[in-house]
N, C-alpha and C positions, 0 to 999 in steps of 0.2 A: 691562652687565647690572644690572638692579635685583636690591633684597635679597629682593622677591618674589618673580622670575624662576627665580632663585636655588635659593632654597624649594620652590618647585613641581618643578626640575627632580628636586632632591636627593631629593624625596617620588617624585618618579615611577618613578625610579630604583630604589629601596627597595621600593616596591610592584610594580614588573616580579622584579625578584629574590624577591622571596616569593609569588608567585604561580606563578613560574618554578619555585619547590623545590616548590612543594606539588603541582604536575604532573608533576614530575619522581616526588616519590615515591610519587604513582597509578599511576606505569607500573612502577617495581619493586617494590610491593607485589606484581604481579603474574609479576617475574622471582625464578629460584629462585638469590637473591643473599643468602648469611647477613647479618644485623645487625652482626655485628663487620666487615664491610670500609669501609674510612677513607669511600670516598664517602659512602655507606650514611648510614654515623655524622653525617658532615655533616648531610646532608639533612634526617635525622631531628632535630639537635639544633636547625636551623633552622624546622622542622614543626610539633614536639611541642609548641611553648609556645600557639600555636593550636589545634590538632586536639584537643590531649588535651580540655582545657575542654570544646569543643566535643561531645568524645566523652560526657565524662561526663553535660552535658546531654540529650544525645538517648536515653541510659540511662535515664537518671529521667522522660524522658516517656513519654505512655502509648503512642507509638509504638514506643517505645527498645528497648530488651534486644531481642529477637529478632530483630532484619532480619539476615539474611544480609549487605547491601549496608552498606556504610562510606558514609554521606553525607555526613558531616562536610569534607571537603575543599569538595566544593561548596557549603557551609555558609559556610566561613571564606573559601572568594573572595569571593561574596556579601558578606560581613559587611567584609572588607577592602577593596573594589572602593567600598563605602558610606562606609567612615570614610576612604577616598582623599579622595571625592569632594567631602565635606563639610569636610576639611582645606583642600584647595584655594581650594575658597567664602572660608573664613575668611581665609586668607591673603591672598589678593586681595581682602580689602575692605578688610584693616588698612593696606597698604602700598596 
């Protein structure tokens, strides 16, 4: 295997698993599972360092503060699905 190969795999890997929590924690946002249980805590400490950003942003637009609906996870696939994609590109032109 090349040190590209490599690269790309190690990225893909990384972007299934965050992509994987942040769907993960769309679905128990919706179960009636306290914040203190150890899964939980994972998923969130995996989550929070995207969404939060994400969240405050969409606050301070003039759509933000009042929607009912959390868009932000569908924000941050988008926004990680992009810098995947564009990581990949790069890597594959240097190597």
């Amino acid at each position: 295997m090349t040190i590209a190969s490599i690269l790309v795999t190690a990225l893909g890997i990384f972007y299934q698993v965050l992509a994987f929590a942040i769907l993960i924690r769309c679905i128990l946002s919706w179960l009636p599972i306290g914040r203190d249980n150890f899964f939980v805590r994972i998923v969130v400490a995996l989550t929070e360092p995207i969404l939060g950003p994400i969240r405050r942003l969409i606050a301070k637009s003039p759509l933000g503060g009042g929607m009912m609906i959390d868009f932000s996870p569908v924000i941050a696939y988008f926004l990680i699905d992009f810098v995947y994609r564009i990581l990949v590109r790069i890597i594959i032109s240097i190597f």
